[in-house]
C-alpha positions in Angstrom: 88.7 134.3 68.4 86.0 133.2 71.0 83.2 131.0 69.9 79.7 133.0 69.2 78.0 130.9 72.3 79.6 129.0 75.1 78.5 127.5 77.4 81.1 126.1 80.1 79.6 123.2 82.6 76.7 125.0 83.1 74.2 123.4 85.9 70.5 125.1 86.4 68.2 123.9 89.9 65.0 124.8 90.5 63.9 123.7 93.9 65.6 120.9 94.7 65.4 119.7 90.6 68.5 119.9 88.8 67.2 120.8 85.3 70.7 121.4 83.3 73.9 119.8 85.0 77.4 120.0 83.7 76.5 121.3 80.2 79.3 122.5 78.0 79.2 123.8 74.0 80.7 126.7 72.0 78.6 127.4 68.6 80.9 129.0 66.0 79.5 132.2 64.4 77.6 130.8 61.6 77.2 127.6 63.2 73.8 125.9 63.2 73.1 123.7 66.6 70.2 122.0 67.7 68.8 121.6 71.5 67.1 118.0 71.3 65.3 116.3 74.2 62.3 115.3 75.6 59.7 117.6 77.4 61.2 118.9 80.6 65.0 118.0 79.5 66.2 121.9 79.7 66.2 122.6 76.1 63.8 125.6 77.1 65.9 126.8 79.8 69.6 126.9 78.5 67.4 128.9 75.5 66.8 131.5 78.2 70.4 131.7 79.4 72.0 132.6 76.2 69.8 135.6 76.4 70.0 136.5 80.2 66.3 135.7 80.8 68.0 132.8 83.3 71.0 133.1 84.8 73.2 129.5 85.5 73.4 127.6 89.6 77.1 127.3 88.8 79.0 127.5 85.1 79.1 130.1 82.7 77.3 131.2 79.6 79.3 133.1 77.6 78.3 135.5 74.7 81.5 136.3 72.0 83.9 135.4 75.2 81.6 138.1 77.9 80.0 136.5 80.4 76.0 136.9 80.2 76.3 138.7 84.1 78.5 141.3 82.5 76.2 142.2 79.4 74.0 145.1 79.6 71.0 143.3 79.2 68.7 144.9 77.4 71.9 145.7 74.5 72.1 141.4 74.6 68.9 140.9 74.1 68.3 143.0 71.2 71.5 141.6 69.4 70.6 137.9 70.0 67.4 136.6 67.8 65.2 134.8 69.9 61.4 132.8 69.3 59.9 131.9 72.5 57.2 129.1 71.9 54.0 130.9 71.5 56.0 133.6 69.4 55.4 136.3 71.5 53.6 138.5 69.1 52.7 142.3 70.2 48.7 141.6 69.6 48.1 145.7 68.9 50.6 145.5 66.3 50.4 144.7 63.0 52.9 141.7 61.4 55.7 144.3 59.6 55.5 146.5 63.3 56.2 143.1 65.3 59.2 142.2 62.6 60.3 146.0 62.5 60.3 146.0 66.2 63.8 145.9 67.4 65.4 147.6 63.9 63.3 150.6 65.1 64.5 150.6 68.6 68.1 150.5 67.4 67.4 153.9 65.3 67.3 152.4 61.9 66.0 154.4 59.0 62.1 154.0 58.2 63.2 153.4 55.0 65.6 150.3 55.8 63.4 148.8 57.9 61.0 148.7 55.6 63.0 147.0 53.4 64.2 144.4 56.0 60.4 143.6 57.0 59.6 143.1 53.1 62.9 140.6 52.9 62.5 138.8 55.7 58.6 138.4 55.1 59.3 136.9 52.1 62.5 134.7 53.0 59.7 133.4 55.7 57.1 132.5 52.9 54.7 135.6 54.1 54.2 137.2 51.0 54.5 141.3 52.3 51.4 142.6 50.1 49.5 139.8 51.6 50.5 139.9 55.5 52.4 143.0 56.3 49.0 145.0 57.5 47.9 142.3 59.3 47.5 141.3 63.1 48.5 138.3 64.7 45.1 137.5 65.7 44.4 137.0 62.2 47.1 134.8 61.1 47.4 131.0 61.9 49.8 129.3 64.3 52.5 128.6 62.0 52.2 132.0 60.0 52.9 133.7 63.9 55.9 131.2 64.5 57.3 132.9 61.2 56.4 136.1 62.2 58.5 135.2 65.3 61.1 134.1 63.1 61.3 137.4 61.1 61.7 139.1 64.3 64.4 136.6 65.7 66.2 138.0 62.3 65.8 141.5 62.2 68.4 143.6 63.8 70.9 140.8 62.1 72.0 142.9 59.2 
């Protein structure tokens, strides 16, 4: 069985700045890994390749064993979880909307993703009588990072 996430000597360049060279991983389904580095090490950028948002100078980043290239990627993008740094909230919508977003795009009952957006909610220490109904603009930095969260989590059934 191919690993969840691999990523196979993977080198990124901007200009004439190598940001990622060589890099090479799997993560496991149910594997936890963590990116660590200082500020401008490419933590940021091999994020965006799992995803497709950045595509590799040379390597591969593979997704269950597919190439990112070959995904369709708007289908990747809604299967993998992702928080970008400033959580990337939809300002105009309220906190269970954002968290609901991608459930509701996939064609999942009203019902059911109701019920996701309560559980995740709480599992993210947002009580959902409290927060649900509200807006990002009203919530504090780390409440939106676990908004974010939710989000990341939602369409993972």
């Amino acid at each position: 069985m191919s690993p969840l996430v691999s990523f196979r000597q993977v080198s990124a360049r901007i200009g004439q700045k190598d940001i990622l060279y060589d890099l090479s991983f799997d993560v496991e389904a149910g594997e936890t890994l963590v990116l660590l580095g200082r500020s401008g090490s490419g933590k940021t950028t091999a994020l965006k390749m799992v995803n497709g948002l950045l595509l590799p100078s040379s390597g591969n980043v593979l997704i269950e064993g597919i190439p990112t290239t070959a995904w369709d990627l708007i289908r990747l993008r809604r299967r993998i979880g992702y928080v970008i740094q400033d959580a990337g909230l939809f300002p105009h919508f309220t906190v269970a909307a954002n968290v609901g977003l991608v459930p509701r795009l996939e064609g999942w009952q009203p019902g059911d993703i109701d019920a996701r957006v309560h559980h995740l909610l709480t599992q993210v220490g947002l009580p959902p009588t409290q927060f649900a109904a509200r807006y990002p603009r009203e919530l504090s930095g780390g409440q939106r990072q676990r908004v974010g969260v939710a989000r990341a989590l939602a369409a993972d059934s």
